[in-house]
C-alpha positions in Angstrom: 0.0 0.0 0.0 2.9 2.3 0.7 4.1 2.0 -2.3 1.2 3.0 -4.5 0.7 5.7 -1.7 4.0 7.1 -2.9 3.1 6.2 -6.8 -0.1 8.8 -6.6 2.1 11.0 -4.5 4.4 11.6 -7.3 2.1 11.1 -10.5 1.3 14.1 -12.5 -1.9 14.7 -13.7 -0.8 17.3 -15.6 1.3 14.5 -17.9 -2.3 13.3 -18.5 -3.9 16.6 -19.5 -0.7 17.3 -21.7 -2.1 13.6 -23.3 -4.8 14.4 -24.0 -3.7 17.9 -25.3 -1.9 16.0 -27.8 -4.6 14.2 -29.3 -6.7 17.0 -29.6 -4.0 18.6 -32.1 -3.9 15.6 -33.8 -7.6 15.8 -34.2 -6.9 19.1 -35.7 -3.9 18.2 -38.1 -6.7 15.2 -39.6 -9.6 18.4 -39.7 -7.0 20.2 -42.1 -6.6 17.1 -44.2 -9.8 16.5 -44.4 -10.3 20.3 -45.7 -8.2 19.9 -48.4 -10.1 16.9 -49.7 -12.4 19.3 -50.7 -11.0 21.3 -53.9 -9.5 17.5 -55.8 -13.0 16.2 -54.6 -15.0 19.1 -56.6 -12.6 19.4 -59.6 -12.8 15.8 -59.9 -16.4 15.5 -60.1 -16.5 19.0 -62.4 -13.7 17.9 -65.1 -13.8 13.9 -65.3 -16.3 11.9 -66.4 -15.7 7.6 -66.5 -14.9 4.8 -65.0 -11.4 6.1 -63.7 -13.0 9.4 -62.5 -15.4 7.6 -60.2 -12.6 5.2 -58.9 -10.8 8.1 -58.1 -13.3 9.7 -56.3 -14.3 7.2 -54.6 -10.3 6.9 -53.3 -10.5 9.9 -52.1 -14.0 9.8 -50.2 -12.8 6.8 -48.5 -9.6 8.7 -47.6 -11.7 11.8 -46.2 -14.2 9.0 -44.1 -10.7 7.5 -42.6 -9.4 11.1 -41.5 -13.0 11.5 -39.5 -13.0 7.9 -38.1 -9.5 9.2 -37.1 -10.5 12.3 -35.8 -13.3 11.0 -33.6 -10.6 8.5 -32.4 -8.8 11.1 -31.2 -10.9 12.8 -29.0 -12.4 9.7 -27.5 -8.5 9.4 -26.3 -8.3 13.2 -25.4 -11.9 12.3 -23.1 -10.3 9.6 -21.6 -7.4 11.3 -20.7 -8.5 14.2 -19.5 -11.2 12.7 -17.5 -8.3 10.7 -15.8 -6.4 13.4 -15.4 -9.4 15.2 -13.7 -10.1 12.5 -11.3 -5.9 11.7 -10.3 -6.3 15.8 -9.1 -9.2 14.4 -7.0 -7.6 11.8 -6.0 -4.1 13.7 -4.6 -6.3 16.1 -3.1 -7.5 13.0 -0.6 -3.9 11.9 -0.3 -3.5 16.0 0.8 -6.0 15.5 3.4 -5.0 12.3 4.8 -7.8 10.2 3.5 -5.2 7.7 2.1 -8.4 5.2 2.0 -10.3 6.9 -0.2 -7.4 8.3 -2.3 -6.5 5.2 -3.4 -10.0 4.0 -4.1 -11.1 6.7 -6.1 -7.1 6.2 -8.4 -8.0 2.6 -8.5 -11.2 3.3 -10.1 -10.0 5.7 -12.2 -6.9 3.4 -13.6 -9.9 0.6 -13.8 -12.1 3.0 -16.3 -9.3 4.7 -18.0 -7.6 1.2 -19.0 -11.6 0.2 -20.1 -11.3 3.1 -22.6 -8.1 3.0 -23.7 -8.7 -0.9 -24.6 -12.3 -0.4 -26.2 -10.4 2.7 -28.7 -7.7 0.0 -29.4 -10.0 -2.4 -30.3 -12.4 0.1 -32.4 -9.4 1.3 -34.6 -8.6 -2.5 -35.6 -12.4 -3.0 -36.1 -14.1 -1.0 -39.4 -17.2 1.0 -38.7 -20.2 -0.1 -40.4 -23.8 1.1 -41.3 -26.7 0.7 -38.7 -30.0 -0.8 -39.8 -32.8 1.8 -41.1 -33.9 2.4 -37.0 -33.8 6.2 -36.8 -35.1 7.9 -33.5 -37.9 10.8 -34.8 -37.7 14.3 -33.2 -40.8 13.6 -31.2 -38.8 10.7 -29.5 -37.9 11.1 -25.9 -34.3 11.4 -24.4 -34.4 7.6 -23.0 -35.8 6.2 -26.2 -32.6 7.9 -28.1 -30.3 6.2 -25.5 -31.9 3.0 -25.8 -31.5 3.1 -28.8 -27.9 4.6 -29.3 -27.0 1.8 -26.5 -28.4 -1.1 -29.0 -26.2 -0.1 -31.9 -22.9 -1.3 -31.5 -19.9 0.6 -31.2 -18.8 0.2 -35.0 -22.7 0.9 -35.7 -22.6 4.1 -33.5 -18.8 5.7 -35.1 -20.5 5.3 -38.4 -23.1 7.5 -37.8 -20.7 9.9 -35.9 -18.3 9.9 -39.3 -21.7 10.3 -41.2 -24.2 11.8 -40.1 -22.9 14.2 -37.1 -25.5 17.1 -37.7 -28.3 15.3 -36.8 -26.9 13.8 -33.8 -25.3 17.2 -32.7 -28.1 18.2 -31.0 -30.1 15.2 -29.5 -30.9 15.3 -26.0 -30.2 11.8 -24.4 -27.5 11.1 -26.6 -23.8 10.8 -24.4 -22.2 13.8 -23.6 -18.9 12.2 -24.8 -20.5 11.7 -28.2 -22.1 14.2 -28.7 -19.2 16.4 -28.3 -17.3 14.0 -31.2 -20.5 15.2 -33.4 -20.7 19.0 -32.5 -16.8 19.2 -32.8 -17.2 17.6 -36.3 -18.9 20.1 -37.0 -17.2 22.9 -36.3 -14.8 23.6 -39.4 -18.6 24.0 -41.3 -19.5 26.3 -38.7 -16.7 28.7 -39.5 -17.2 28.4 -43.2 -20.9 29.5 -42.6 -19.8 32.3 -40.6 -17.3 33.7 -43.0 -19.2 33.1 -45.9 -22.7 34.9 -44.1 -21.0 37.5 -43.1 -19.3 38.2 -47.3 -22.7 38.6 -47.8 -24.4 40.8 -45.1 -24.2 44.2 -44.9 -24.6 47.0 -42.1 -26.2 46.0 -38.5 -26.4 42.3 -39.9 -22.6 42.4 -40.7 -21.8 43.7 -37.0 -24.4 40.8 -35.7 -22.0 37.9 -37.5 -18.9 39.3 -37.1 -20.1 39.1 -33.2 -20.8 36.1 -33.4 -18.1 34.8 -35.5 -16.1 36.3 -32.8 -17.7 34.2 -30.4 -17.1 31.4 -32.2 -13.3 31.7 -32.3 -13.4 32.5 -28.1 -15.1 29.2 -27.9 -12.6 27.6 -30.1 -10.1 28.5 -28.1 -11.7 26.9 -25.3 -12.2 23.7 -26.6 -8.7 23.4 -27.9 -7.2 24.1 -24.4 -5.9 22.1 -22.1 -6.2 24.8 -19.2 -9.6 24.2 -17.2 -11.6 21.1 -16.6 -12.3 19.1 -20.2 -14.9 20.8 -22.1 -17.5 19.5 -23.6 -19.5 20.8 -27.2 -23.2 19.8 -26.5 -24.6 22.1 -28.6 -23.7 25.1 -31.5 -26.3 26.8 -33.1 -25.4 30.3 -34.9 -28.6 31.7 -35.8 -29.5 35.2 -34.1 -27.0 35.3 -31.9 -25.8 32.6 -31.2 -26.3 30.1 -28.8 -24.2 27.2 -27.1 -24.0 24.3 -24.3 -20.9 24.0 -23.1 -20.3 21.3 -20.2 -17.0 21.2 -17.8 -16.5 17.5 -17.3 -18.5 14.9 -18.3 -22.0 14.9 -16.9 -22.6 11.1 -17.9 -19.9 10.3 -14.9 -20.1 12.9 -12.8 -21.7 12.9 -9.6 -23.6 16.0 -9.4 -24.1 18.0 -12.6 -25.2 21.9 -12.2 -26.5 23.3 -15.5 -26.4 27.3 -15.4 -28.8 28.9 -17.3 -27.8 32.6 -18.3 -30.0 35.6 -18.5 -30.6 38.9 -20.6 -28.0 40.1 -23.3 -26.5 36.4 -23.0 -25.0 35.3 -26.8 -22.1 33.9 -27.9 -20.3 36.4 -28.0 -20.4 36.4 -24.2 -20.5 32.9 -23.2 -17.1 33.2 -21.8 -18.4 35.1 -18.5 -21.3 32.3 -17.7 -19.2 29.6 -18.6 -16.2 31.0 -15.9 -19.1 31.5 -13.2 -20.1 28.0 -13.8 -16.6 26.7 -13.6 -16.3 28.5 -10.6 -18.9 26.1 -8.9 -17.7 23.2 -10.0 -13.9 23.9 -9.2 -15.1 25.0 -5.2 -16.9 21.9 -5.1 -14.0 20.1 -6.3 -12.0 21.5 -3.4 -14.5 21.0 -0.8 -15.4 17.8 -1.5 -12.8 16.0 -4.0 -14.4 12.5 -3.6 -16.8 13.0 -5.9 -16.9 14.7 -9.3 -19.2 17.6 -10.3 -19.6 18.4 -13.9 -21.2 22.4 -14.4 -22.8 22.8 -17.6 -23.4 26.4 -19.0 -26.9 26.1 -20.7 -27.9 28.4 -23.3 -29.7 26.8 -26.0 -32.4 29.9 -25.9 -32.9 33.7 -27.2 -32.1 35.6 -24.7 -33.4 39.0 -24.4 -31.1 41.7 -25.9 -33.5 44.7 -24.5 -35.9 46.0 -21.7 -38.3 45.4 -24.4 -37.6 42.1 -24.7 -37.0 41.0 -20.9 -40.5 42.5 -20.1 -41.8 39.8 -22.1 -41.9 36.1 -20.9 -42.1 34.8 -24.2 -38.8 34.0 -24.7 -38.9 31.7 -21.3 -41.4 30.3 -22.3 -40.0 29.3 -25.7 -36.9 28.2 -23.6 -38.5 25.8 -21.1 -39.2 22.7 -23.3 -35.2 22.7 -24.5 -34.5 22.9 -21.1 -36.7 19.9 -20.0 -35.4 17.7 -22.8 -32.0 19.0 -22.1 -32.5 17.6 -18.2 -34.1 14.5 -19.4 -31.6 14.1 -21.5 -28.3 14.4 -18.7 -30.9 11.9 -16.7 -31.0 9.2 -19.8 -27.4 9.0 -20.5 -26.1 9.5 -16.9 -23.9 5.7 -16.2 -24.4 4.3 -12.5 -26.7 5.6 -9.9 -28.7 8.5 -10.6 -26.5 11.6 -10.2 -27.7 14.8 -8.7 -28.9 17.4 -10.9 -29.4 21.4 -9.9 -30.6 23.7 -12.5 -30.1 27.3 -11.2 -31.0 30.7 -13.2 -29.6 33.9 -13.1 -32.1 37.2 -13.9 -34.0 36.0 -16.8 -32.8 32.9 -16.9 -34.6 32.3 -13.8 -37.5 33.2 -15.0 -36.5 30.2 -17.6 -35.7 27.8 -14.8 -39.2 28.5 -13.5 -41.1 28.1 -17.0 -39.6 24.7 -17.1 -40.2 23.9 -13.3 -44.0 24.8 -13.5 -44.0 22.3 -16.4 -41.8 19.7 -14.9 -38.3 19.4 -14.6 -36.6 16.6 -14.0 -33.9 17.9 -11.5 -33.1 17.5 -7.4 -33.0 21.1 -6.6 -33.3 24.8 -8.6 -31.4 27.8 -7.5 -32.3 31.3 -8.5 -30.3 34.6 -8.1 -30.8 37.7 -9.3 -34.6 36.7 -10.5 -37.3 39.5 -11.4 -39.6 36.5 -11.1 -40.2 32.9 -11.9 -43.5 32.7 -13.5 -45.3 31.6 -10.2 -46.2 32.5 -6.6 -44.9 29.9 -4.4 -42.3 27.4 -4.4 -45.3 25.1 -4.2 -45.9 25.7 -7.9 -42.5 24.8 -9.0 -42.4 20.5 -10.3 -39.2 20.1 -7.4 -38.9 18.0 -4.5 -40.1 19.5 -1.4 -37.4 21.4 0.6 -34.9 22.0 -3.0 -36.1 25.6 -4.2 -33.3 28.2 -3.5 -33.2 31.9 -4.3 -30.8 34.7 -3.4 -30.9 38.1 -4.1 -28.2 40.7 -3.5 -28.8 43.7 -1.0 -27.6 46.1 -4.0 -28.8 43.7 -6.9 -30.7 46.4 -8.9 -33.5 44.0 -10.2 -35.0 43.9 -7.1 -36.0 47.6 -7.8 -36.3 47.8 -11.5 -38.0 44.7 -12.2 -41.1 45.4 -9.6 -44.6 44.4 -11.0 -47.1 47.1 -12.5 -48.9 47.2 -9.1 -46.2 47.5 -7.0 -44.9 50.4 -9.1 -48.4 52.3 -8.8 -48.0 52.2 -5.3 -44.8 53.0 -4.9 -45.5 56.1 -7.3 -48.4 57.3 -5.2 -46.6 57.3 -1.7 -44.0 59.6 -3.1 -46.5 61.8 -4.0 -49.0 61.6 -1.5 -46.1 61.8 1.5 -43.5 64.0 3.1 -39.9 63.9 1.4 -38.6 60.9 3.0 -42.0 58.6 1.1 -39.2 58.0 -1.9 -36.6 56.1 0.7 -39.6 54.0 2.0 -41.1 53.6 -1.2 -38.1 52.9 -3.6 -35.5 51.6 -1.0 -36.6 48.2 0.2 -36.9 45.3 -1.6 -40.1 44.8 -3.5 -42.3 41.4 -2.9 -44.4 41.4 -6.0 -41.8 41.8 -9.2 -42.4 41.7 -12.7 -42.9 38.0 -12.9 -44.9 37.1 -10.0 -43.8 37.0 -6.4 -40.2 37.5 -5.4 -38.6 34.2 -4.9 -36.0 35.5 -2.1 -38.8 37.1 -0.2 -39.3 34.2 2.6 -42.7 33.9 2.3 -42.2 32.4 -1.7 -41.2 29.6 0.6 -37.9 28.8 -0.9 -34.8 28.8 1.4 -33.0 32.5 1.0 -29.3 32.1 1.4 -27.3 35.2 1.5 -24.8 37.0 -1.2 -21.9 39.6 -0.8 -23.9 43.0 0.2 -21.8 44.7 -2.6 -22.0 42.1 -5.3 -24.7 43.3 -7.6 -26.5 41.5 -10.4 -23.9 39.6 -11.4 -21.4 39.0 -8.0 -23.0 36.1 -7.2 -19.8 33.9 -8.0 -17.1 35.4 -6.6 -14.3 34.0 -5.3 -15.2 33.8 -1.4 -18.9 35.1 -1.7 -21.5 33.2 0.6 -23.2 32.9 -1.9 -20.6 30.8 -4.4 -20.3 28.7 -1.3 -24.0 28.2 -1.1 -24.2 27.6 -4.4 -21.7 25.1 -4.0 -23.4 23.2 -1.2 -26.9 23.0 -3.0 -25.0 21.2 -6.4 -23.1 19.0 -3.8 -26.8 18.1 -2.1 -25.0 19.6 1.3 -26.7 22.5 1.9 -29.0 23.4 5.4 
């Protein structure tokens, strides 16, 4: 036992993430090969006609389907690897806090599953990927019909339709989260060609809008390519408007607890680097507080958010948000392996109002946070499809939507007590909290009946996740199922 003490003691998980690194360039190197199939590909089928012309082409097609089998091989050893890598930190983290037990248990699981992986990819590169029968999943299928049936096909079945047919699996909810990160990857070289080539032929405010998002796009490349950060994961890409994308840190499927973080107003690609950093955030405290298990944060935004006041004064845009949202949470439940994990949805401004849509409806998830909310769309926590005892809401003391995002009612009488009242009416009237806001009652007024945790007095709308804040350490709790 000493001696694999001393093993863990001195392995370096950063040898793994460098791995993994590695095969995500070589995943790259085979996405520029494949690029330049393209021009021979096209001159061949414009300038050749015969026998010899279609040999050749078909030559090189087969070629171009090698490069993606090789390319999805890659990543499923960049997963692998980082994943490892993610769980030996874990694991030397026990080992730091003398829990040599459990150290060594959680490695030993960990070299268990990472030797599984590593010996399935060997064995899928000897073995040729072939085409599934004509079963196909329809989009009114559920999230736990398409993992039965992904599960049935077998693994040469299931890297044929990755190589093949990536964009309709890119975005189907119950698929696994390592897969479906093979398909949106696949996808993303097209995505940048689309960009580029919208954008040649926009002009004026519509130009600005691409460029923005092709700016996004890039940021998010970036982040995907490196090896700095818990593994991410490419859920889901979608460039229309503008822009959306689910991004998860760690792989849900094996994770523990999984928080998805749904953003609120002005929220686009462009800026998906700030939610997906105050997700991170949770997950990387829970990490340190309680190392044992893993916790995968997934930032979720796979809706229009509101670019305006206009806009936000509207609900439509939750409401057009919730269903994604449930499929999205029946998917992480369908595809999760081993014992149900614990899954916490929480909302920030309008996204709470989101969280609450769906909740109303049906969510399948353990607990929902909101901060920041100007409402959820009901009353009462009793409204809200949750397990008794798992609704949480904070609110910051200086969090302006507490004043700005008061209901009509509330605003009438707040107008009339300044006028009707002696100069100190506006303090009384404008300076406290408001318990009926825009979209029903406030959540972090007790009597909603959800438990009110507190924030950092000078955070604001958006402080909620700062280093040291009560509230990030809340936040942390209720993902980790820990929280009183």
């Amino acid at each position: 036992m000493t001696a694999v003490l001393d093993r863990l003691r001195v392995t370096d998980p950063a040898r793994w993430r460098a791995l993994a690194l590695r095969w995500r360039r070589w995943a790259e190197v085979a996405g520029r090969l494949i690029a330049e199939c393209g021009p021979p590909l096209a001159a061949l089928r414009a300038a050749w006609r015969g026998a010899a012309a279609t040999a050749a082409v078909q030559r090189l097609e087969a070629l171009r389907r090698r490069l993606v089998l090789f390319r999805l091989h890659c990543w499923r050893a960049d997963q692998a690897a980082g994943e490892f890598a993610a769980t030996l930190s874990r694991a030397r983290a026990l080992l730091s806090r003398s829990l040599a037990d459990a150290a060594l248990g959680l490695a030993a699981r960990a070299d268990a599953g990472a030797a599984e992986r590593f010996e399935a990819l060997t064995e899928a590169i000897r073995t040729p990927a072939e085409p599934p029968g004509p079963e196909r999943p329809d989009c009114t299928s559920a999230p736990a019909e398409v993992h039965r049936w992904w599960m049935a096909l077998s693994r040469e079945q299931r890297n044929w339709l990755l190589a093949t047919e990536a964009s309709w699996l890119a975005r189907m909810d119950g698929l696994p989260a390592a897969d479906r990160d093979i398909a949106n990857r696949l996808l993303l070289d097209n995505r940048r060609d689309e960009i580029d080539q919208a954008i040649t032929r926009a002009s004026g405010r519509d130009r600005d809008r691409l460029r923005e998002v092709r700016d996004g796009l890039a940021r998010l490349s970036d982040r995907l390519a490196t090896a700095s950060g818990p593994r991410a994961y490419l859920l889901q890409l979608d460039l229309a408007e503008e822009g959306r994308a689910v991004v998860a840190l760690g792989d849900p499927d094996r994770a523990a607890n999984v928080l998805t973080h749904v953003p609120g107003m002005t929220a686009d690609l462009a800026s998906y680097g700030g939610e997906l950093a105050r997700a991170q955030r949770v997950a990387e405290h829970a990490a340190e507080v309680s190392p044992g298990v893993a916790t995968s944060a997934v930032m979720w935004l796979d809706y229009d958010a509101p670019d305006f006041v206009d806009e936000a004064a509207s609900a439509r845009r939750a409401e057009a948000g919730a269903p994604a949202l449930r499929r999205f949470q029946e998917g992480l439940r369908a595809a999760h392996e081993g014992p149900p994990g614990r899954q916490v949805v929480l909302g920030h401004s309008y996204g709470s109002l989101v969280v609450g849509r769906a909740a109303a409806g049906g969510l399948d998830a353990d607990a929902v946070a909101f901060v920041g909310s100007p409402g959820v769309g009901v009353d009462s926590a009793r409204d809200l499809r949750i397990p008794s005892g798992e609704v949480w809401s904070s609110t910051a003391r200086d969090d302006v939507i507490q004043y700005a995002a008061v209901s009509p009612g509330s605003l009438v009488h707040d107008l009339s007590t300044v006028v009707s009242g002696p100069i100190a009416r506006p303090l009384l009237a404008f300076g406290l909290p408001e318990r009926n806001l825009w979209f029903g009652h406030n959540p972090s007024d007790p009597a909603f009946g959800a438990h009110v945790f507190a924030s950092s007095p000078g955070g604001g709308h958006v402080g909620y996740w700062e280093p040291g804040s009560p509230s990030l350490r809340t936040l942390t709790e209720i993902t980790l199922g820990t929280a009183r």
